[in-house]
C-alpha positions as CSV (number, residue, x, y, z in Angstrom):
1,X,0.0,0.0,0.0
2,X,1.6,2.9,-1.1
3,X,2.8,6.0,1.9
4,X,-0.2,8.8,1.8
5,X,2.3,12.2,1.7
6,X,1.0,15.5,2.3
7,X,3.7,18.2,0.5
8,X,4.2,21.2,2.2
9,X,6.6,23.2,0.6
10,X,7.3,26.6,-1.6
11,X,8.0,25.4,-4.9
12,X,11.6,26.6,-6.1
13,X,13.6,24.2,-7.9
14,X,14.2,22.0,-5.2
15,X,10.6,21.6,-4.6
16,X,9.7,21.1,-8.0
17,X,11.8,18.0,-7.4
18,X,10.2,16.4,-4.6
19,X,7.2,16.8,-6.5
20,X,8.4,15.0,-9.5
21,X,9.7,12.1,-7.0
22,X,6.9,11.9,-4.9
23,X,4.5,11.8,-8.5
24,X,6.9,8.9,-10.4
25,X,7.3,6.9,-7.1
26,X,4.3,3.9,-7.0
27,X,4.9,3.5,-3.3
28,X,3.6,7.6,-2.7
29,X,0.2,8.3,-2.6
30,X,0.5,12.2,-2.6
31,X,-3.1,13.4,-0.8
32,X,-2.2,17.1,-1.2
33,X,0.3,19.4,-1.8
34,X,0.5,23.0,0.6
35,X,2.0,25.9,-0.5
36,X,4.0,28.9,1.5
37,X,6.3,32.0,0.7
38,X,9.7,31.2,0.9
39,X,11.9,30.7,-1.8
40,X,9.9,33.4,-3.8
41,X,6.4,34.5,-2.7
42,X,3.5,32.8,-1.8
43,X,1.4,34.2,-5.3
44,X,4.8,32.3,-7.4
45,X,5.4,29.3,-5.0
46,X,1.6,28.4,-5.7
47,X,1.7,28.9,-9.0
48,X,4.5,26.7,-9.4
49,X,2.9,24.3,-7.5
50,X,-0.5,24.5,-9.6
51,X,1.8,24.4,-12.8
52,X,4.3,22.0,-12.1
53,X,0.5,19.6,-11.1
54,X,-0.7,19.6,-14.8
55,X,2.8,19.3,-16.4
56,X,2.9,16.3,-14.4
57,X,-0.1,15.0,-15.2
58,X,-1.6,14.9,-11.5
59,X,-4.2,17.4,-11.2
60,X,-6.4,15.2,-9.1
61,X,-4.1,16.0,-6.1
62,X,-5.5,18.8,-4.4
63,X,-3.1,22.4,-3.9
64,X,-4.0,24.6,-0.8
65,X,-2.0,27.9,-0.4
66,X,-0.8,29.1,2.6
67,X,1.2,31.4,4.7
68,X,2.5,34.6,2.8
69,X,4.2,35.9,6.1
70,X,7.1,34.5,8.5
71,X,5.1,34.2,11.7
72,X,7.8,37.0,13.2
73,X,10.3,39.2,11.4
74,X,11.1,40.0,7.9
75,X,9.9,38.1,4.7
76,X,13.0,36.5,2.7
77,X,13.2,34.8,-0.4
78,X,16.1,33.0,-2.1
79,X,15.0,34.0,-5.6
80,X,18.9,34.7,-6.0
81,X,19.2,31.1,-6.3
82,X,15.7,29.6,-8.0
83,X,15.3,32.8,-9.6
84,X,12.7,35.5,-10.2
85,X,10.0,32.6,-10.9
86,X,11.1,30.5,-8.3
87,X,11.9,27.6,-11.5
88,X,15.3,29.2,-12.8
89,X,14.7,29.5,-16.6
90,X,11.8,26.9,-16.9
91,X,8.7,28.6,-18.1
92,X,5.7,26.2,-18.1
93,X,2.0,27.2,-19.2
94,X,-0.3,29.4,-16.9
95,X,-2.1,26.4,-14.9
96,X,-6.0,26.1,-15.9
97,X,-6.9,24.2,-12.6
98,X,-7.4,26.3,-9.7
99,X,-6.2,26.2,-5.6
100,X,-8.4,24.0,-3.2
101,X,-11.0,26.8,-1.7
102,X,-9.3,26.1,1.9
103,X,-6.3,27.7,3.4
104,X,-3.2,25.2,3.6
105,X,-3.4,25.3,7.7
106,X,-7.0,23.8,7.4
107,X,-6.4,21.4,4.5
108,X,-3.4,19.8,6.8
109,X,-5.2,19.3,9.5
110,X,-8.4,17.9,7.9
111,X,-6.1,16.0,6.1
112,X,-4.2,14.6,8.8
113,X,-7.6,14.2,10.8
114,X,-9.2,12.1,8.3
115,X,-7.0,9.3,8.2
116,X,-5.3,9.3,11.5
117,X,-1.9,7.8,11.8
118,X,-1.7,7.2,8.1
119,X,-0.7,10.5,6.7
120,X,3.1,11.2,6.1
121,X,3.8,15.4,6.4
122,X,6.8,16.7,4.8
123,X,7.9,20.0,4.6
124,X,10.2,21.0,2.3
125,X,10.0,24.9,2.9
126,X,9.3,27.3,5.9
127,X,7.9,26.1,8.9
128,X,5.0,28.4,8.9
129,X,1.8,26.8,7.6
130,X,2.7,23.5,10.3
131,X,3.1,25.6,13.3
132,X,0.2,27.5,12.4
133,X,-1.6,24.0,12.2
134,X,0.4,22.8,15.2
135,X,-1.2,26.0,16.9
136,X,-4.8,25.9,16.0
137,X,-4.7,21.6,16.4
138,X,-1.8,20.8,18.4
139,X,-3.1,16.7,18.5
140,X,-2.1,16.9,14.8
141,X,1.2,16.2,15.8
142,X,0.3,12.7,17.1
143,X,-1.8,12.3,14.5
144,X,0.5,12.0,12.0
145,X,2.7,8.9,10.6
146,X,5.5,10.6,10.3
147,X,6.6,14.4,10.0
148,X,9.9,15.0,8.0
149,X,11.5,18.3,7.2
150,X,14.2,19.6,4.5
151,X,16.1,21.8,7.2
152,X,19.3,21.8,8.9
153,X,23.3,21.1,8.2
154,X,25.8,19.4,9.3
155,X,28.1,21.6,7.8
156,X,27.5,24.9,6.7
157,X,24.1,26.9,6.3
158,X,22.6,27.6,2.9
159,X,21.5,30.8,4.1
160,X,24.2,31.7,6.3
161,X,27.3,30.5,8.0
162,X,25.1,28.7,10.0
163,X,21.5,28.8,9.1
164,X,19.5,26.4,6.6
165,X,17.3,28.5,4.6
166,X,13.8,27.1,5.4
167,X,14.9,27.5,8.9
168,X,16.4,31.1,8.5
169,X,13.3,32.2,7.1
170,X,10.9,31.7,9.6
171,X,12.9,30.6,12.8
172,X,10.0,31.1,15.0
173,X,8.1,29.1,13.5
174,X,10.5,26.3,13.2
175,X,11.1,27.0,17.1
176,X,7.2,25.9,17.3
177,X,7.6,22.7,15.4
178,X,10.6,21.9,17.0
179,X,8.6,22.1,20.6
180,X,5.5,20.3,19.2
181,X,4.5,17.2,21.1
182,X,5.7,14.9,17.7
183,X,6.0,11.0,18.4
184,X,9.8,10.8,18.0
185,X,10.9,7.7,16.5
């Protein structure tokens, strides 16, 4: 039975990536995919998102967007590195199909909710839209198979000497997800 993954993430290059894998694998189900600002702005990192769905021929798959806004301090982007778009020099068709009606925060947890202990979250860009669900659900976080995160080194930072950029750009909510009450395993 294949893994049912809920995407959160802020399509860039990188993301676009995890989408393709988690589309050609047979062992992913992927139940949604959640947008937030990060490597460019919320408006592009949806887009992308809602593109990069009918290019890869998986427009069942339901696209929330979410957080815009770090949930403290300044909005950053690393459009110096995925580019104005957010997809380097890849231009793909405007998308046709439109975002799920609910915000990102309420499609994870109704997600998550609906088949408890059998959806996999990973989060492949800020932090924001989970600790916003963490905060208006906290039992999400035991509701959950598993919760994975694109975040961290072991060497340098992306973003600075020491910070990895999905954690630079919204450390307080990363601070929130860190502190949730996940099952650690």
């Amino acid at each position: 039975m294949p893994k049912k993954i809920l995407l959160d993430c802020d399509p860039g290059l990188d993301d676009a990536l995890a989408l393709l894998l988690a589309h050609g694998d047979p062992n992913i189900e992927l139940v949604g995919v959640t947008t937030v600002g990060g490597n460019v702005g919320l408006p592009l990192t949806t887009r992308n998102a809602l593109a990069l769905r009918e290019y890869l021929h998986f427009e069942k798959v339901p696209v929330a967007a979410g957080s815009s806004q770090p949930l403290g301090g300044e909005t950053r982007s690393a459009s110096h590195v995925h580019g104005e778009s957010g997809l380097g020099r890849t231009v793909l068709p405007e998308p046709i199909l439109g975002v799920d009606d609910r915000h990102a925060v309420d499609f994870i947890i109704e997600t998550v909710r609906a088949t408890p202990g059998a959806v996999h979250l990973v989060a492949t860009g800020p932090l924001t839209n989970i600790a916003l669900a963490l905060q208006k659900e906290p039992a999400i976080a035991r509701l959950v198979a598993s919760f994975t995160i694109m975040g961290g080194s072991f060497t340098r930072g992306n973003a600075t000497p020491a910070a990895e950029f999905n954690i630079y750009a919204d450390p307080a909510a990363a601070r929130a997800v860190f502190g949730a009450d996940w099952q650690v395993v």
